[in-house]
C-alpha positions in Angstrom: -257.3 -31.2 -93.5 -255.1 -28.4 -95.2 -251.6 -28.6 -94.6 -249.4 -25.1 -93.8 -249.0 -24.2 -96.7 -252.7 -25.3 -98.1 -254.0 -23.2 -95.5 -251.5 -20.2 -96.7 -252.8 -20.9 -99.9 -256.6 -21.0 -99.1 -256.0 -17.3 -97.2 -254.4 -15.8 -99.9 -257.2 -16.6 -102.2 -259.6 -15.2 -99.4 -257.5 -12.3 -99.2 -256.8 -11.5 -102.7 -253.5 -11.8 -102.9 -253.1 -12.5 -106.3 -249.3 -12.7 -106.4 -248.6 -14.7 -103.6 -251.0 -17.1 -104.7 -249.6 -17.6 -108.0 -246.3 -17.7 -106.1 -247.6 -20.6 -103.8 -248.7 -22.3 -106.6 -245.2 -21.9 -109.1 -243.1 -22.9 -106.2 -244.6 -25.4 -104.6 -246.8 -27.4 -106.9 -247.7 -30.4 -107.4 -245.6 -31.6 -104.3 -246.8 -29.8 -101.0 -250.2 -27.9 -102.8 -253.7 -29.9 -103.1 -255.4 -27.3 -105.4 -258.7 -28.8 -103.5 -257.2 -28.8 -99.9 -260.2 -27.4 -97.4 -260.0 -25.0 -94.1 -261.4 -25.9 -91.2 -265.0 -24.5 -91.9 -264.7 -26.9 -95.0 -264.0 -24.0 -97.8 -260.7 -24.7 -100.7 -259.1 -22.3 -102.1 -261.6 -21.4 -105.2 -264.8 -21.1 -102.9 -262.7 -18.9 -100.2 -262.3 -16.5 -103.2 -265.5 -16.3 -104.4 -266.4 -15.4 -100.9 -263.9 -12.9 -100.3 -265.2 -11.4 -103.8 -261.8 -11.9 -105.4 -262.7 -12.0 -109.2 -258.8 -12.1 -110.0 -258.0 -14.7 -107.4 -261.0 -17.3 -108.6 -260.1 -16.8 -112.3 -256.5 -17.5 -111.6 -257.9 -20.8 -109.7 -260.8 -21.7 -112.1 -257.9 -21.3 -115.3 -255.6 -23.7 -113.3 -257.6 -26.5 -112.9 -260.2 -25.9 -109.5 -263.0 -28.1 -109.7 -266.0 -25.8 -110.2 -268.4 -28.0 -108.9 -267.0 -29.0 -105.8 -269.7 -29.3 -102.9 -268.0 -27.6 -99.7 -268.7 -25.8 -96.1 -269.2 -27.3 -93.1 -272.6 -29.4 -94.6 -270.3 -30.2 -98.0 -273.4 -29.2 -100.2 -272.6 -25.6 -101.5 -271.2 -25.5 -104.8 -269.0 -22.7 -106.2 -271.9 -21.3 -108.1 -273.9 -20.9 -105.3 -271.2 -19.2 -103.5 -270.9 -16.9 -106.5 -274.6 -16.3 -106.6 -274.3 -15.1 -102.7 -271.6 -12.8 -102.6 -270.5 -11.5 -106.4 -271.8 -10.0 -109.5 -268.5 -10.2 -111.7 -269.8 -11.1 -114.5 -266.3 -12.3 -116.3 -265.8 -14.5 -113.1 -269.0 -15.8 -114.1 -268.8 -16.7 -117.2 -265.1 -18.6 -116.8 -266.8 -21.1 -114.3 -270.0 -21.5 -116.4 -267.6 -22.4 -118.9 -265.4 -24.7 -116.9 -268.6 -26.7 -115.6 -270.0 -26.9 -119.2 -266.0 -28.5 -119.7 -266.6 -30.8 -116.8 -270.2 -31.7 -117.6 -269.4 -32.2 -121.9 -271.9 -34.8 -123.1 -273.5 -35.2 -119.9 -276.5 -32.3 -119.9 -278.4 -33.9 -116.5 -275.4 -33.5 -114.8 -274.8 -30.3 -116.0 -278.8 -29.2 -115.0 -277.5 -30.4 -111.6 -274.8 -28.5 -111.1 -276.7 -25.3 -112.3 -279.6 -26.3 -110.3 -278.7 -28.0 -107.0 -279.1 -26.5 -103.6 -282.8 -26.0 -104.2 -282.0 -23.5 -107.3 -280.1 -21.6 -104.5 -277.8 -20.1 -107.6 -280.6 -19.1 -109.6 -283.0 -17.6 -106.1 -280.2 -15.8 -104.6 -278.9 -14.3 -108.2 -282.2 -13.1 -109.2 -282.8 -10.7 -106.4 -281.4 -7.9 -108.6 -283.8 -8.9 -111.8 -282.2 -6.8 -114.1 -278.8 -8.1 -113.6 -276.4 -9.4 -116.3 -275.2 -12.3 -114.2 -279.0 -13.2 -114.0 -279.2 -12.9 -117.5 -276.8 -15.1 -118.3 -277.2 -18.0 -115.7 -280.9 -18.6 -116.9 -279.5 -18.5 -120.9 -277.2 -21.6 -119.9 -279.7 -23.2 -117.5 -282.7 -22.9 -120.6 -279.5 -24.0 -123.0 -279.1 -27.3 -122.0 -282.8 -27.9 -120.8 -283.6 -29.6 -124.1 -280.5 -32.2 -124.1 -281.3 -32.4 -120.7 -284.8 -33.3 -121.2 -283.8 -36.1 -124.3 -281.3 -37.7 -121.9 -284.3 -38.4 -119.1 -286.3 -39.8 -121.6 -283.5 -42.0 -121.7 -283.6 -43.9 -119.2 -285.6 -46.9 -118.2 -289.2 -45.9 -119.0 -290.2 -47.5 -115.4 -287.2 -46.2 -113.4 -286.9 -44.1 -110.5 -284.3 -42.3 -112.0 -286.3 -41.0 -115.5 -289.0 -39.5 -112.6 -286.3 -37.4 -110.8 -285.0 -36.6 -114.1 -287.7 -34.9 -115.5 -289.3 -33.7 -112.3 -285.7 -31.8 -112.0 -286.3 -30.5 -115.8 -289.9 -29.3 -114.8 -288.9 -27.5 -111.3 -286.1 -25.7 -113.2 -288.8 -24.8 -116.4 -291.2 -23.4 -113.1 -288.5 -21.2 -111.9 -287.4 -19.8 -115.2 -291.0 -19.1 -115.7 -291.2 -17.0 -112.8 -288.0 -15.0 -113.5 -286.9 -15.2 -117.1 -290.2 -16.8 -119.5 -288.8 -15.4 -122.7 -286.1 -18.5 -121.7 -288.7 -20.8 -121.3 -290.5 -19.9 -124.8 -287.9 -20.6 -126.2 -287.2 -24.2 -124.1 -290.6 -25.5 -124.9 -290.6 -25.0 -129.0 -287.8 -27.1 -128.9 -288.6 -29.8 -126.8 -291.6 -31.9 -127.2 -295.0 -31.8 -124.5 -294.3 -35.5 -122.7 -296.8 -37.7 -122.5 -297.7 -40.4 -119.5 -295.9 -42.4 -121.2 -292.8 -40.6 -121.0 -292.8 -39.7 -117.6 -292.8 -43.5 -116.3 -295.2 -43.6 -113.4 -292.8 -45.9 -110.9 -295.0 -48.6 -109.9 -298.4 -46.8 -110.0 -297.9 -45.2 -106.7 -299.2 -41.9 -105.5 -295.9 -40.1 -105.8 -295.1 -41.2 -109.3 -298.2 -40.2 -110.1 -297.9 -36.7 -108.5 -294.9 -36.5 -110.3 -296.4 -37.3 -113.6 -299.0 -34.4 -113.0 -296.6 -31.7 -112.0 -294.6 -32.0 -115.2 -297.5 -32.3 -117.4 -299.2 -29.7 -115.9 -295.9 -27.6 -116.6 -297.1 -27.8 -120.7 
């Protein structure tokens, strides 16, 4: 639980005060401020901004070292970028924590599909109700940007794993979505990454849902 001052901190961000925040921060860090401290609804300091629609306030938290991807709220699921995707349209803001996750995620492009994609693509449904929008446009370019690494690191793993089946199902539910809301991003996905065979997919143990699994992404090509 926040202390005092963590709590003053957490508000200020809310609130968009800017300067006391930064003052909070000079004076009192690293001793009485934990920069991911949470309220008692379970939100820190970065997700309270985003909330509150205070570009300045969560680019002054992102640039100072917030975790971007730090599941919060009362369930501890909803990332920053799905917070974003429910209450903002800065499109600066949004491209600083792209950015940062792409820093946190750096050679690890399944993680990185994660953290664009989790909460049932809640990022990419709830962004996408304006279609035209510039945030839109630039959420599904990083999502189809690291679809290909993404899709070379599932084949990765052990061919008759659980985890190489999640992998690519994730890869193919994301290419399904982008094909409903942005297919000049997939087109441009699927000439760079090869059609995978059976093989590929590694039907776990022959069973019904490995091999529904198998069908959805093949059917995908």
């Amino acid at each position: 639980m926040a202390t005092d001052k963590e709590r003053e901190f957490i508000n200020a961000a809310e609130n968009g005060n800017l300067a006391r925040l930064q003052e909070l921060w000079g004076t009192d860090n690293p001793h009485q401020i934990n920069l991911e401290a949470l309220d008692r609804q379970g939100w820190g300091a970065l997700t309270s901004a985003l909330v509150g629609t205070q570009a300045e306030c969560a680019v002054f938290l992102l640039d100072i070292g917030a975790d971007p991807d730090k599941r919060e709220g009362r369930d501890g699921t909803r990332s920053p970028l799905t917070v974003y995707a429910r209450n903002m349209d800065d499109t600066p803001t949004l491209q600083l924590l792209l950015k940062k996750l792409q820093e946190k995620y750096q050679d690890q492009p399944l993680q990185l599909l994660q953290a664009y994609t989790l909460d049932n693509n809640d990022a990419l449904s709830t962004v996408r109700l304006n279609s035209n929008s510039v945030p839109l446009r630039m959420l599904t370019a990083a999502i189809a940007g690291v679809l290909p690494a993404a899709y070379n690191q599932a084949l990765r793993e052990a061919p008759e794993s659980q985890e190489r089946v999640t992998a690519m199902h994730n890869v193919n539910g994301t290419l399904n979505i982008l094909q409903r809301i942005a297919p000049e991003q997939v087109a441009a996905v699927r000439q760079s990454v090869p059609a995978p065979a059976a093989k590929e997919v590694g039907i776990v143990g022959g069973g019904v849902s490995g091999y529904a699994a198998a069908a959805e992404i093949m059917a995908a090509w």
